[in-house]
C-alpha positions in Angstrom: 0.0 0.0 0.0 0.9 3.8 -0.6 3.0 5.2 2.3 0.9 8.0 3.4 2.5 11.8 2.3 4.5 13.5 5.0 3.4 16.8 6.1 5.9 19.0 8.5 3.9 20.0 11.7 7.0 20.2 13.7 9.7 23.0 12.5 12.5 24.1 13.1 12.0 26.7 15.6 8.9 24.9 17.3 12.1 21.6 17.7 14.5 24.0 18.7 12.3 25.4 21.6 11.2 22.1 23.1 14.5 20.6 22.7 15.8 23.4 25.2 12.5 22.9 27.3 10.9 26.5 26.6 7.8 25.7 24.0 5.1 25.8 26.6 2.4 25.8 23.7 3.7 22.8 21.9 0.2 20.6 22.5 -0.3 22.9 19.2 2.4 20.8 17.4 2.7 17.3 19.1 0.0 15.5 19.3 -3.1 14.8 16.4 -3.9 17.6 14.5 -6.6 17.8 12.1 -5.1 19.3 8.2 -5.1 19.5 5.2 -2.6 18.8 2.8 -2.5 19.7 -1.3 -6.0 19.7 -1.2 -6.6 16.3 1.2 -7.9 16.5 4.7 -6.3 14.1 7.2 -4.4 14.3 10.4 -0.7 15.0 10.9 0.4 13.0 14.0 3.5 13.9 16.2 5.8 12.3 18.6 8.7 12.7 20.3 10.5 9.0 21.2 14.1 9.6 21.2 15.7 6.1 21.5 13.2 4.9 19.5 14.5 2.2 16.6 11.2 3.2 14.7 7.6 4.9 15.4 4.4 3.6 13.3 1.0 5.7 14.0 -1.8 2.6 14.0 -5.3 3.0 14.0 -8.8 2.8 12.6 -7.6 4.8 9.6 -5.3 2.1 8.4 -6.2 -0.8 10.4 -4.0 -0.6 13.0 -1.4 -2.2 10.5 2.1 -0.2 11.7 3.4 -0.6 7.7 1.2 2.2 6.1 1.2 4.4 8.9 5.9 4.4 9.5 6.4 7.9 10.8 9.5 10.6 9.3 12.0 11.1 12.1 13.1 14.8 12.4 16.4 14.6 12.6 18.6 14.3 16.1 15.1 16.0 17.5 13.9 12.9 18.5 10.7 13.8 16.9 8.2 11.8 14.6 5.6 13.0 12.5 3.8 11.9 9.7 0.1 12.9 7.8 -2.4 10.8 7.8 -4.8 11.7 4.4 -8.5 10.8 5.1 -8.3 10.5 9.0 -10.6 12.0 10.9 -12.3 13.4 14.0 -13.1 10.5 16.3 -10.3 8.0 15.1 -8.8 6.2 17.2 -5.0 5.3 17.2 -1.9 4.4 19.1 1.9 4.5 18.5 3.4 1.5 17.6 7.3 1.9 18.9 10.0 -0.2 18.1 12.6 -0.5 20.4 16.8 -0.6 19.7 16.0 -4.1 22.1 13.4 -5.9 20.0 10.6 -4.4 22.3 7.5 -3.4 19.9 5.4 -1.4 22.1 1.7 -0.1 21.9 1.5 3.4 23.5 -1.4 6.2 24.3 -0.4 9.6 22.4 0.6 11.8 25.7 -0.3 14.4 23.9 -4.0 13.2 22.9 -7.0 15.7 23.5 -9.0 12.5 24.0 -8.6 9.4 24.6 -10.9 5.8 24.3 -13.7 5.0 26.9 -12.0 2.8 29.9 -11.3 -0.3 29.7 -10.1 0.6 26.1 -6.8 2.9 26.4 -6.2 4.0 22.7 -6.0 7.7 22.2 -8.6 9.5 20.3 -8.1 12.1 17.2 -10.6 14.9 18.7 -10.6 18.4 17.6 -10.9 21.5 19.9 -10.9 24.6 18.2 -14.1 25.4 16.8 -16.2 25.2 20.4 -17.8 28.7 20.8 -17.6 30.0 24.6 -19.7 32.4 26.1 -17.9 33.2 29.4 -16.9 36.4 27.7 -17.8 38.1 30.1 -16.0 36.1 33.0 -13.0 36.1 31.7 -12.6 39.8 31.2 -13.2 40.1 35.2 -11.1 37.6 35.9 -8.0 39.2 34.9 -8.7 42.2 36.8 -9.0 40.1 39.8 -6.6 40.2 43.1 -7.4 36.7 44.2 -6.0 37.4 47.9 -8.8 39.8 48.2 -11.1 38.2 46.9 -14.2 35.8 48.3 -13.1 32.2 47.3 -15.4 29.2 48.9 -14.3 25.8 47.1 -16.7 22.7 46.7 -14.7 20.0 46.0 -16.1 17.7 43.7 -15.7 14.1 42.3 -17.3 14.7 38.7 -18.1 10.5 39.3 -20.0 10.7 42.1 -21.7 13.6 42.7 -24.8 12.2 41.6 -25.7 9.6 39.4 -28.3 8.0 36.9 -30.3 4.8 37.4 -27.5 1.7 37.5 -28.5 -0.2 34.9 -27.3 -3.4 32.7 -26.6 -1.1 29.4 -25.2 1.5 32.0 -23.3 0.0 34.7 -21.5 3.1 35.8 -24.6 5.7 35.7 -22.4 8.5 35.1 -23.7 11.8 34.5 -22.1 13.4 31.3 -20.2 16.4 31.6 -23.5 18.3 30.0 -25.4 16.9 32.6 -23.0 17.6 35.5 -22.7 21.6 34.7 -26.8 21.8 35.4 -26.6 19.7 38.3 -23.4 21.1 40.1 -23.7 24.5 38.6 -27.1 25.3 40.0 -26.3 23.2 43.4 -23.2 25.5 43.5 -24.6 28.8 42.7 -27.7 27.8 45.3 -25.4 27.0 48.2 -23.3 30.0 47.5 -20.1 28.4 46.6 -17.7 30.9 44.7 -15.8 28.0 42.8 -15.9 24.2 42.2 -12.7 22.2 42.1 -12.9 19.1 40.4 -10.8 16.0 40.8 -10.5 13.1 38.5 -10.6 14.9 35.1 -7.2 14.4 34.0 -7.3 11.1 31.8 -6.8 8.1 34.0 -7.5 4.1 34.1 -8.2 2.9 37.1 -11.4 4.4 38.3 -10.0 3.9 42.2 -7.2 6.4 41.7 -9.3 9.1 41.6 -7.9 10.1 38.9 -4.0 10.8 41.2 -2.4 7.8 38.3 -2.8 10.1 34.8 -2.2 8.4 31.7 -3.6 11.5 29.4 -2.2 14.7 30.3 -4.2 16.9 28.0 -7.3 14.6 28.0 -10.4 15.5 30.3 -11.7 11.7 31.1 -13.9 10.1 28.3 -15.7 8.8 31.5 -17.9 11.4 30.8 -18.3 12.7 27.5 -15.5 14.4 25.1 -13.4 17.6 25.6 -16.6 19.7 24.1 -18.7 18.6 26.6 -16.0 19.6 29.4 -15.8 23.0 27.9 -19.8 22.9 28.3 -19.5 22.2 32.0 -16.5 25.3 32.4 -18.5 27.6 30.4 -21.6 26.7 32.0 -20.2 27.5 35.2 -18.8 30.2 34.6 -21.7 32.1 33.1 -23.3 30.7 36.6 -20.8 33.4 38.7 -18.5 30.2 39.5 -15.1 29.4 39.1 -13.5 26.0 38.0 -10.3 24.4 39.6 -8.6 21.7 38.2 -6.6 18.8 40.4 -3.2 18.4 38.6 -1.0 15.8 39.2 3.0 16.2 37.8 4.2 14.3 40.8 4.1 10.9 39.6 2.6 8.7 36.7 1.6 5.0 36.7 3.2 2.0 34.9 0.5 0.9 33.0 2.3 -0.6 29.6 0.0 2.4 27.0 1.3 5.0 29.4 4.2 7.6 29.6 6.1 4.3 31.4 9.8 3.6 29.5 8.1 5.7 26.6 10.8 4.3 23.9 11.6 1.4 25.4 13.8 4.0 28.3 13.3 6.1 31.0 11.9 9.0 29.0 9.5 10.3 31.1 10.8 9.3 34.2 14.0 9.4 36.0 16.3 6.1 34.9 17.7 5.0 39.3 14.8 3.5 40.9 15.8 5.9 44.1 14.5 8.6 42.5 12.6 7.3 39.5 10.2 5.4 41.6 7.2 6.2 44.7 6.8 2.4 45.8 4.4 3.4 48.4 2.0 4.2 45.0 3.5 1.6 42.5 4.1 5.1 40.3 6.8 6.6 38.4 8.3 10.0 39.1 9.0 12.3 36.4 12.8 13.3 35.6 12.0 17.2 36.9 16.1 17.2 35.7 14.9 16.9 31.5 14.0 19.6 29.6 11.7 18.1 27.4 10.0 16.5 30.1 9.2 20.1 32.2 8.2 21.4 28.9 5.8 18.5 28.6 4.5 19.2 32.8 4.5 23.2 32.3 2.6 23.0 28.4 0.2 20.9 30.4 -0.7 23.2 32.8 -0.7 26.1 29.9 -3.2 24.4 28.4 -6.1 23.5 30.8 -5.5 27.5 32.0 -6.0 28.4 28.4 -7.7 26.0 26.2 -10.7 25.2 28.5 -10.7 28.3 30.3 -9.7 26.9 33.6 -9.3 29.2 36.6 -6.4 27.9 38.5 -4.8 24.4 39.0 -4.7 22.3 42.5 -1.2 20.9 42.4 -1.1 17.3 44.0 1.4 15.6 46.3 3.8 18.9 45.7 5.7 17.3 49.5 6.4 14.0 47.6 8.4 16.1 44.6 10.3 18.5 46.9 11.8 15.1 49.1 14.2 12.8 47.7 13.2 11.0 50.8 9.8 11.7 50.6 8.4 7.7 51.5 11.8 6.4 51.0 14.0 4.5 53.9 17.8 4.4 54.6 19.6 3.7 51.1 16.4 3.9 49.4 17.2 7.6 48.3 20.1 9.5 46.7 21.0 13.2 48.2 21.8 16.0 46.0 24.9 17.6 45.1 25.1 19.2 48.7 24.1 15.8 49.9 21.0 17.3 51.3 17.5 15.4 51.1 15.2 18.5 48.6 15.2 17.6 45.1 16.5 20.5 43.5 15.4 19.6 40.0 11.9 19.9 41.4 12.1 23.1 42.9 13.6 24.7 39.8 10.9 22.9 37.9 7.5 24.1 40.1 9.7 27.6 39.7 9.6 27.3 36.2 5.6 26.0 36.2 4.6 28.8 38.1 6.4 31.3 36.2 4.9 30.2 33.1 1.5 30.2 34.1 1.3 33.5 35.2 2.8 35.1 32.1 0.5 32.5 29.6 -2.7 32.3 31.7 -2.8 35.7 33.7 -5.6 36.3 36.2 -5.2 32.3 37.1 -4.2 30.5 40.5 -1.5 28.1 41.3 -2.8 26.1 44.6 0.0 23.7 46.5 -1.1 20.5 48.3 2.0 20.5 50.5 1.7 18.9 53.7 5.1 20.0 55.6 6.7 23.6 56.5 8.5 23.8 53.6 9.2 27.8 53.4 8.5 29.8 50.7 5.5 27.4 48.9 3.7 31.2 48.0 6.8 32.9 47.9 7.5 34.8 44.6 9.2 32.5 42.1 11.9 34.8 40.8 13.2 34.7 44.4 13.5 32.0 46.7 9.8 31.3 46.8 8.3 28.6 44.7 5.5 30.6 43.5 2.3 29.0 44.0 -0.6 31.7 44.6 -2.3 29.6 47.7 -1.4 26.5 49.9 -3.5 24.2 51.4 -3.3 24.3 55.3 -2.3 21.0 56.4 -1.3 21.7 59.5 -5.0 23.8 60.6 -7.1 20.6 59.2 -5.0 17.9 61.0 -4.8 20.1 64.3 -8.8 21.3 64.2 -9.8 17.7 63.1 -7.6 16.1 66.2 -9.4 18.3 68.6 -13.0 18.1 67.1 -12.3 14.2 67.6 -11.7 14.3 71.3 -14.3 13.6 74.2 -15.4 17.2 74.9 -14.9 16.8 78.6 -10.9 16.4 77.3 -10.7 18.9 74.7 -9.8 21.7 77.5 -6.4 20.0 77.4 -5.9 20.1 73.8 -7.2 23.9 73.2 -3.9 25.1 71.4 -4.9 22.9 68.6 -7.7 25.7 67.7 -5.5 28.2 68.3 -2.0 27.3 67.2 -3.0 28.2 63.3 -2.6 31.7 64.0 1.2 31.3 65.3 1.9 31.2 61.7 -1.1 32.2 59.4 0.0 34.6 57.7 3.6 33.0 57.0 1.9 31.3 53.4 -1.3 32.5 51.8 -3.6 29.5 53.0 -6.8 28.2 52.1 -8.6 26.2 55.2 -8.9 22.8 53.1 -11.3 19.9 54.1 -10.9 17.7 51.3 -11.9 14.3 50.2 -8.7 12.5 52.0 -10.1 13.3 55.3 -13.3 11.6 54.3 -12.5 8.3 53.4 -10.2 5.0 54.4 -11.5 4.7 57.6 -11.6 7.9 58.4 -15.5 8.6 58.5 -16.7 11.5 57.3 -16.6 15.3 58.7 -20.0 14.3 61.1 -18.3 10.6 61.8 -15.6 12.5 63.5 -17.9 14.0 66.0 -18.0 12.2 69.6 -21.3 10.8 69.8 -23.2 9.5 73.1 -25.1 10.5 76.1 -25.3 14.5 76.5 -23.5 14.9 73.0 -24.8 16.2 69.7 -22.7 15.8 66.7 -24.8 17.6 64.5 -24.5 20.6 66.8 -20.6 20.0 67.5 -19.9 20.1 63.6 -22.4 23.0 63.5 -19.5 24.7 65.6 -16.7 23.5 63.8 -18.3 24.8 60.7 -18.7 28.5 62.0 -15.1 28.3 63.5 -14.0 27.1 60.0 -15.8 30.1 58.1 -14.4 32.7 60.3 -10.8 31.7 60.4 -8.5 33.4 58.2 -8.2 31.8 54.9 -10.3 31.2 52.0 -12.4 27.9 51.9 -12.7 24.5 50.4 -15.2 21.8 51.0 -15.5 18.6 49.9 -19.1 18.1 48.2 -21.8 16.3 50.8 -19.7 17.3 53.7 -22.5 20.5 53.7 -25.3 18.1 54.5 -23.2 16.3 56.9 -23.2 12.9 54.8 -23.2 10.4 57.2 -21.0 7.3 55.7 -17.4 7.6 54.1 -17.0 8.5 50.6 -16.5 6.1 48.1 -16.2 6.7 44.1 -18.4 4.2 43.4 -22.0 5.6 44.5 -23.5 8.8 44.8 -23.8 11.0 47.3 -26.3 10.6 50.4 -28.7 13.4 49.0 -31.6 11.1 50.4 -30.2 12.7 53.7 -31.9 15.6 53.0 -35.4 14.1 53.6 -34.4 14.3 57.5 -34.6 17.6 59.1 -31.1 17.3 60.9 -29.3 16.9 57.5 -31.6 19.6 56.0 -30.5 22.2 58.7 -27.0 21.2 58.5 -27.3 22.3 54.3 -29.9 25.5 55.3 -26.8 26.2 58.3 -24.4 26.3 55.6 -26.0 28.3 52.9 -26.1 30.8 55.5 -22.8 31.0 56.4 -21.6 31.3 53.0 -24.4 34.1 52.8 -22.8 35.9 55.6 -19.3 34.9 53.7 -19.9 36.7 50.1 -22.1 39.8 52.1 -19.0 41.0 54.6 -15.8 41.3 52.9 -13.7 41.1 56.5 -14.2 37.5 55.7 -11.7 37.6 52.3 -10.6 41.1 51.5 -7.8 41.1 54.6 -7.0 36.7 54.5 -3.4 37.6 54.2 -2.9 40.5 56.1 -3.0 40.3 60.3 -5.0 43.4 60.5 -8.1 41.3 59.3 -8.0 39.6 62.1 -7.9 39.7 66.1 -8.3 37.3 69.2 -10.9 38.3 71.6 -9.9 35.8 74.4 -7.9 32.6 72.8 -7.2 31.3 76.2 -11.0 30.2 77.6 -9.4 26.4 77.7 -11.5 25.6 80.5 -14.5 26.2 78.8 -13.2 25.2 75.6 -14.5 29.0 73.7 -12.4 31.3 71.4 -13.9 34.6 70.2 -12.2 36.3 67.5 -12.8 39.2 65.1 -12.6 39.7 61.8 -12.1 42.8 59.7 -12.5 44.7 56.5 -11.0 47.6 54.7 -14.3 49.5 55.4 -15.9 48.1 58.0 -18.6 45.8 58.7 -16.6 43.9 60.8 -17.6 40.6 62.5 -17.4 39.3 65.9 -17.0 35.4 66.5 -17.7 33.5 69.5 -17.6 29.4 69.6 -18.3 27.3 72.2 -17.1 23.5 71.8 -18.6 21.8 74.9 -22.2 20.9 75.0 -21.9 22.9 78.3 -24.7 26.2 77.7 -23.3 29.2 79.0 -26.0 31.3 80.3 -24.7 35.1 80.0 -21.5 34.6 78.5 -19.5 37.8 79.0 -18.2 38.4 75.3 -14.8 40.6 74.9 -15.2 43.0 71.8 -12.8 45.1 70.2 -14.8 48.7 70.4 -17.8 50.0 72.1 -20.6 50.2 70.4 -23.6 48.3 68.8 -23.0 44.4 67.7 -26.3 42.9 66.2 -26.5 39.0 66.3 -26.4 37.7 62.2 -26.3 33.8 63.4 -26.3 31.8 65.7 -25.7 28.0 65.4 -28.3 26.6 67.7 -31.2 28.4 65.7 -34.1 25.5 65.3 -33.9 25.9 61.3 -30.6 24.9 61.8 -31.8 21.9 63.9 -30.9 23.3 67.2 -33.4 23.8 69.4 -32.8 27.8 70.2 -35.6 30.4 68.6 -34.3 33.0 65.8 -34.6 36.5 66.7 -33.2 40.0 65.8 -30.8 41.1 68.8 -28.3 43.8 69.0 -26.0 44.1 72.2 -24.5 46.8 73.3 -20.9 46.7 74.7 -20.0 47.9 78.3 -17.2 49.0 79.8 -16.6 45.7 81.3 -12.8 43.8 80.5 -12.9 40.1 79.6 -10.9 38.2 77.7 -8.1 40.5 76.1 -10.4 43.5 76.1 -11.4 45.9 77.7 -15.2 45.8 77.2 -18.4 43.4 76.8 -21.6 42.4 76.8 -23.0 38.7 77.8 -24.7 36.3 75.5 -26.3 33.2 76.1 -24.4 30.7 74.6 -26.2 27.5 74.0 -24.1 23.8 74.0 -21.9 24.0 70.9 -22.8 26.9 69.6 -21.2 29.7 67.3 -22.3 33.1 67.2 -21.5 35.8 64.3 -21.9 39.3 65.1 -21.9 42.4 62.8 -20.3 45.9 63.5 
């Protein structure tokens, strides 16, 4: 049979720049593109496989037979490309690489916009291009936005799980598409008054119980649910909704599944060549070669392109601990040092340096957000400095601390009440965001309301209602993990929906109702965004009260309507509380926990205090409030 024309994709400059790891838009080159060539439409396919003895593209278009489909090498690029005459949209198709061993391997396109419905791991020619967004109007705010000043109140969300169809015989996993999902979640979200979604699990994966942490398909959204249109549907959707989309992003490790990005060529391309460094064994992963220029161009084009081509807000960055550590899960002799025989990975540093830079100057008016779980400095330091360069962090440290305490017997929690207030020692040494994410819901950890002591005298619902106000008002911005605002009952698992049939009872339904009016309270008074990271936003009004477990706090704006805290986390009442306040003046009561719509038992009425000339606390004057058993109040002034 004919060989198939060659068509040049990939220059000279467009080689020259990822060779020296600085073409962060080279998805636009690499990859399947539709074109046209002397008249005939087709697809030019490109690869880059180095060690490579020979690269065939296989696929419907030729039946998968390697000989009419042997690809041009690019010179010493490493680079091979060929045109494909009469292929088209919807194709699928694989590399077929032979290796300078004999290998002949079968691999996924890592550059694929699409890839084949699990269990079926061929990549997919898909085209992008032409879909016609309407978040015009978003995105032109967006860049004018100072995210440290601005209201951001996360639901996380497992796209898989949120809610489902009917399980049926012809539709065993009853996965809502991505069309469906942006009605359901968007008009959940803008209901609940969340600011922004952030959605794991997108990212191209095979193994439904990774959650979609083990990507094979780095610039695929999952065909799990429909194609990369429909995923452009769901950001768009959103957006015109008010709401803003986060991404989970995972350059920390890849798995070894034979289609993947594992010993690409038949070598370590992707990943780093000593098993020390080149493998996590607690995951069964590789790690990338952060050290390869090709291979953080790959990582930072990546992340260029969720930002740009579907409009993507900011990017969650996984596991960002277990890429700064050589050592990271590694025991004696498992691990080499650096050059200074020290235990960071260097490489990785100057790589997430390099990611962040590029983001900001492709994808302005976007967010970088670290999952890094140890006091590593500088994680939202500026990355021309020392800093890495990551707009927010997720606060580790507040979650585990809050979480052990909530977890205590009350009657013992006296002992433990730095763990409330330790997170200010050093909140304002990162820009944090107060995370409570999937992991703390799952493996036998229960879920947010699971944690809760329960028994005689106790009330779980009411002692998460207080962990909930004490969450909200603490410096930060916000991130929940979807069902956790109903208080869903049993762990999380990918495999069923959420417990929405919880909201039948009344207890569940004034948990969500308790919620919705927090975040109320959250978007209506700046002091709770505008001054996050700045300690004049924020003020204790007696940390201390250990023995009857209360803090009270304040928060405040740039132009007042300030807010005044006080939580109670015993189911002790306090009958005349005397409340320290930072002025005199009028404080009217916006919330209060134990409010029977809430499913307290405590009636709802307007009340403004005036403070007296009375210390307590830190202060200097007061007023008393009835504080009920686990309650949190919120007052305005």
């Amino acid at each position: 049979m004919k060989r198939y024309q060659d068509v040049t994709m990939t220059g000279q400059v467009d080689q020259y720049l990822f060779g020296i790891g600085q073409h962060f838009e080279v998805y636009e080159r690499f990859g399947a593109h539709l074109a046209e060539k002397d008249g005939m439409e087709g697809v030019c396919f490109s690869v880059w496989a180095p060690a490579a003895k020979s690269v065939s593209v296989v696929g419907t278009f030729n039946g998968w037979r390697e000989a009419t489909g042997c690809m041009e090498r690019l010179g010493a690029s490493g680079i091979y490309e060929l045109f494909v005459p009469g292929a088209i949209e919807g194709d699928l198709y694989k590399y077929c690489i032979h290796t300078r061993t004999g290998e002949v391997l079968y691999k996924a396109d890592p550059y694929a916009f699409e890839s084949e419905v699990r269990p079926g791991n061929a990549s997919r020619v898909a085209g992008i291009e032409d879909y016609r967004w309407r978040d015009q109007e978003w995105m032109t705010r967006r860049e004018k936005k100072d995210y440290r000043t601005e209201p951001i109140n996360i639901l996380e969300v497992h796209p898989g799980s949120f809610q489902k169809r009917p399980i049926t015989e012809a539709d065993p996993d009853g996965f809502l598409n991505y069309k469906q999902l942006a009605h359901a979640l968007g008009d959940y979200a803008e209901e609940m008054g969340y600011t922004h979604v952030e959605l794991l699990g997108i990212l191209e994966y095979p193994f439904d119980g990774s959650w979609g942490y083990q990507v094979t398909g780095y610039f695929a959204p999952t065909s799990r649910y429909g194609n990369p249109k429909d995923f452009m549907y769901l950001v768009d959707y959103l957006h015109r909704k008010g709401i803003g989309v986060y991404l989970d992003w995972v350059p920390a490790h890849f798995p070894k599944d034979t289609h993947g990005l594992a010993c690409f060529d038949g070598t370590p391309l992707y990943e780093y060549e000593d098993p020390r460094k080149g493998e996590h064994r607690e995951w069964g992963t590789k790690v990338f070669d952060y050290g390869k220029k090709e291979v953080r161009n790959f990582l930072c084009a990546s992340a260029v392109f969720w930002l740009k081509a579907y409009h993507l807000d900011g990017l969650r960055v996984d596991a960002v601990s277990s890429m700064l550590y050589l050592d990271y899960g590694r025991g004696p002799g498992e691990w080499i040092p650096n050059i200074y025989g020290g235990n960071q990975n260097l490489e990785a540093v100057e790589f997430l340096q390099l990611l962040n830079r590029t983001t900001r100057k492709f994808a302005p008016g976007t967010v970088m957000i670290a999952e890094e779980s140890t006091s590593w400095p500088g994680v939202t330091g500026e990355p021309e400095g020392q800093g890495l360069g990551f707009h927010m962090k997720w606060n580790m440290g507040w979650m585990n601390d809050t979480l052990a305490y909530m977890e205590k017997d009350p009657i013992y929690r006296s002992y433990h009440h730095d763990h409330l207030t330790f997170g200010m020692v050093y909140a304002y040494t990162e820009h944090f965001i107060q995370a409570l994410s999937h992991d703390e819901v799952v493996h036998g950890k229960h879920s947010l309301l699971g944690k809760m002591p329960a028994g005689e005298g106790l009330d779980p619902f009411g002692d998460l209602r207080a962990y909930y106000g004490f969450y909200m008002g603490h410096p930060g911005k916000k991130l929940l993990f979807m069902g956790q605002e109903f208080a869903q009952e049993r762990e999380w698992s990918e495999q069923r929906e959420l417990d929405w049939f919880l909201l039948t009872e009344p207890k569940h339904l004034g948990m969500q109702r308790y919620m919705r009016a927090l975040y109320e309270i959250y978007r209506e008074y700046p002091a709770l965004y505008e001054l996050d990271y700045d300690p004049a936003g924020f003020r204790w009004m007696d940390p201390d009260d250990s023995e009857e477990s209360i803090v009270s706090f304040a928060r405040f704006g740039k132009k007042g309507k300030n807010l005044l805290f006080v939580i109670n986390f015993t189911p002790v009442e306090r009958k005349e509380y005397r409340l320290g306040t930072p002025e005199s003046g009028s404080y009217e009561l916006l919330l209060d926990s134990s409010w029977k719509r809430f499913g307290g038992e405590k009636e709802e009425k307007a009340e403004v205090y005036e403070a007296e000339s009375i210390p307590s606390g830190q202060m200097q004057q007061s007023f008393c409030y009835d504080l009920n058993g686990f309650g949190a109040a919120i007052f305005s002034f």
